[in-house]
C-alpha positions as a Markdown table, in Angstrom:
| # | Residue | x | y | z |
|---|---|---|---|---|
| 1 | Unk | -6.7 | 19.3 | -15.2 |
| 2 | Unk | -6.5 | 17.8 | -11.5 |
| 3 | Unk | -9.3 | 17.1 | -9.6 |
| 4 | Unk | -9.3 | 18.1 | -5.5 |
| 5 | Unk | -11.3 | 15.9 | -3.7 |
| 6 | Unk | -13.1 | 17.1 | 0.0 |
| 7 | Unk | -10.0 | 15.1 | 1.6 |
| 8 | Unk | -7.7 | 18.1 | -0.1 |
| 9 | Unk | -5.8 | 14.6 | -2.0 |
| 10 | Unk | -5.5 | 16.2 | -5.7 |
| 11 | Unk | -5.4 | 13.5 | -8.6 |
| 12 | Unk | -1.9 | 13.2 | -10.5 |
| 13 | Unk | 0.1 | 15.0 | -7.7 |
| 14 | Unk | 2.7 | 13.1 | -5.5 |
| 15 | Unk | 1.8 | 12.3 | -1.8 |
| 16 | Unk | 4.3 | 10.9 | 0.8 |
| 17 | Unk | 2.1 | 8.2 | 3.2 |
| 18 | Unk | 3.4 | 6.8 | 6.5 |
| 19 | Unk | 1.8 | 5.2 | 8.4 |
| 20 | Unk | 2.6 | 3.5 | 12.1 |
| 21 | Unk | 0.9 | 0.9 | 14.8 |
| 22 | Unk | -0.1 | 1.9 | 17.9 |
| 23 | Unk | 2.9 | 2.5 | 20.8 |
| 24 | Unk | 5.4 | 1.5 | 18.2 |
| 25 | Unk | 4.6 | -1.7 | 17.7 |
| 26 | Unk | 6.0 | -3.7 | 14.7 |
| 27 | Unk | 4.1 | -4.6 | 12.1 |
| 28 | Unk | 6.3 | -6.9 | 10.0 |
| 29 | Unk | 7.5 | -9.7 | 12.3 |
| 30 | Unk | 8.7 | -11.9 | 9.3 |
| 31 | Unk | 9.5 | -11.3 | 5.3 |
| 32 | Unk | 6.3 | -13.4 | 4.9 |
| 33 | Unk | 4.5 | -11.1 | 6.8 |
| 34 | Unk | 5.9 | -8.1 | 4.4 |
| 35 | Unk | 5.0 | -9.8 | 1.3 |
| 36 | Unk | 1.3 | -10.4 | 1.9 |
| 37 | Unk | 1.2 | -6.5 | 3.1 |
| 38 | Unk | 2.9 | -6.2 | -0.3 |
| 39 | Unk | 0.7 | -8.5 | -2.1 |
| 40 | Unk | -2.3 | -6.4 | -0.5 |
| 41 | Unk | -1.1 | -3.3 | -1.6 |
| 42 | Unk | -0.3 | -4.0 | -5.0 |
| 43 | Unk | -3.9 | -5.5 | -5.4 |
| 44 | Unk | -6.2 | -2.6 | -4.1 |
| 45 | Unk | -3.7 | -0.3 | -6.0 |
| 46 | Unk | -4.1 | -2.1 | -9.3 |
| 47 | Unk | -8.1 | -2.3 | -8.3 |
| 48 | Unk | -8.2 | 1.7 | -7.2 |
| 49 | Unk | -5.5 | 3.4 | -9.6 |
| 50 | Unk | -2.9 | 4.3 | -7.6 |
| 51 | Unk | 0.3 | 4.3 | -8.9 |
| 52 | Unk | 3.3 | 3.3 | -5.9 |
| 53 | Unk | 6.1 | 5.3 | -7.3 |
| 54 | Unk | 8.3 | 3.8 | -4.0 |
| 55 | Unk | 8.0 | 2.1 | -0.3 |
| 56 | Unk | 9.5 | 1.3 | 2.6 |
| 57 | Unk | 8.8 | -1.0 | 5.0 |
| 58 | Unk | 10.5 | -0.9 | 8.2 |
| 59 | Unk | 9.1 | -3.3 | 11.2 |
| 60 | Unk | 7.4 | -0.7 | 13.0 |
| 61 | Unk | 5.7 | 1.5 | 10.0 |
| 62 | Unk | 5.8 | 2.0 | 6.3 |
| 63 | Unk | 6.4 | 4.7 | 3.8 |
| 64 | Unk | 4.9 | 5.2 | 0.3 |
| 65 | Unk | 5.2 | 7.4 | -2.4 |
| 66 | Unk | 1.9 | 7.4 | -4.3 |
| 67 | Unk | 0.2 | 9.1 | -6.9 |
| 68 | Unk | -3.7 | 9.2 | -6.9 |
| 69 | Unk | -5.6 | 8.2 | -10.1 |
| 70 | Unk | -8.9 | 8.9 | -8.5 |
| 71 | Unk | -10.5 | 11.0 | -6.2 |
| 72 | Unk | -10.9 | 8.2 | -3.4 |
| 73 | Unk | -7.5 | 5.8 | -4.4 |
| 74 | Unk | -5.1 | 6.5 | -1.6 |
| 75 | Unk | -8.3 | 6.5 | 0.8 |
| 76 | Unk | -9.6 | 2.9 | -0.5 |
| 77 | Unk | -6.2 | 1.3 | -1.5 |
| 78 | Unk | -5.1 | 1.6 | 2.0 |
| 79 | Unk | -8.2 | 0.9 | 4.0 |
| 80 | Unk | -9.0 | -2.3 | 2.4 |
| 81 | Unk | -5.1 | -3.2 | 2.1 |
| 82 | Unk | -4.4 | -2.6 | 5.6 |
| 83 | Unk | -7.7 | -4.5 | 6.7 |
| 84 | Unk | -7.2 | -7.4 | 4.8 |
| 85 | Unk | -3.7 | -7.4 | 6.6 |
| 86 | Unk | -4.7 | -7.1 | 10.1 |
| 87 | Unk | -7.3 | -9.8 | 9.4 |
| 88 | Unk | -3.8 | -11.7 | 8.2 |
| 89 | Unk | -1.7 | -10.9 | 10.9 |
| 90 | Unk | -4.9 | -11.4 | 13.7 |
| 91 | Unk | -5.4 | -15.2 | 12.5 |
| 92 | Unk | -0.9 | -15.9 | 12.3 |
| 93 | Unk | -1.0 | -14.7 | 15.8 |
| 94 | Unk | -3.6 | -17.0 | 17.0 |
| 95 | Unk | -2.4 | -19.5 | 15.1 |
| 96 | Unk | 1.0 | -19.5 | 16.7 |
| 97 | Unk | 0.0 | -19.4 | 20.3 |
């Protein structure tokens, strides 16, 4: 049996995610920069159950193919994963100038 959660996600069931930054701005500037996104993802999946059937990452957004273990996975997995990236990217920037 598959659970629907109150976001309409249902447990076990494919979901296509893309997601973009503001005015088509890029988000990777470097291959570092994609693996720590990577590394983030991959950690709040393994921490939320959701399995990543496939990605891509293009500089200015990113595709996934997830399934959702649990009601709240795709929701938590890519909250925390893309705030622990922005909080990654924020401090290279200022680094750099």
């Amino acid at each position: 049996m598959h659970a629907k959660n109150s976001k309409g996600s249902t447990t076990g069931y494919p979901y296509h995610i893309t997601q973009r930054r503001n005015y088509k701005q890029k988000i990777f500037v470097d291959d570092a920069g994609r693996e720590k996104y990577l590394a983030f993802i991959e950690g709040e999946s393994k921490r939320y159950s959701l399995k990543i059937s496939a990605y891509c990452l293009i500089p200015n957004h990113v595709h996934f193919i997830v399934v959702p273990e649990n009601d709240d996975s795709m929701r938590n997995v890519f909250k925390y994963a893309n705030m622990k990236y922005s909080q990654y990217y924020n401090k290279k920037r200022v680094i750099l100038k």
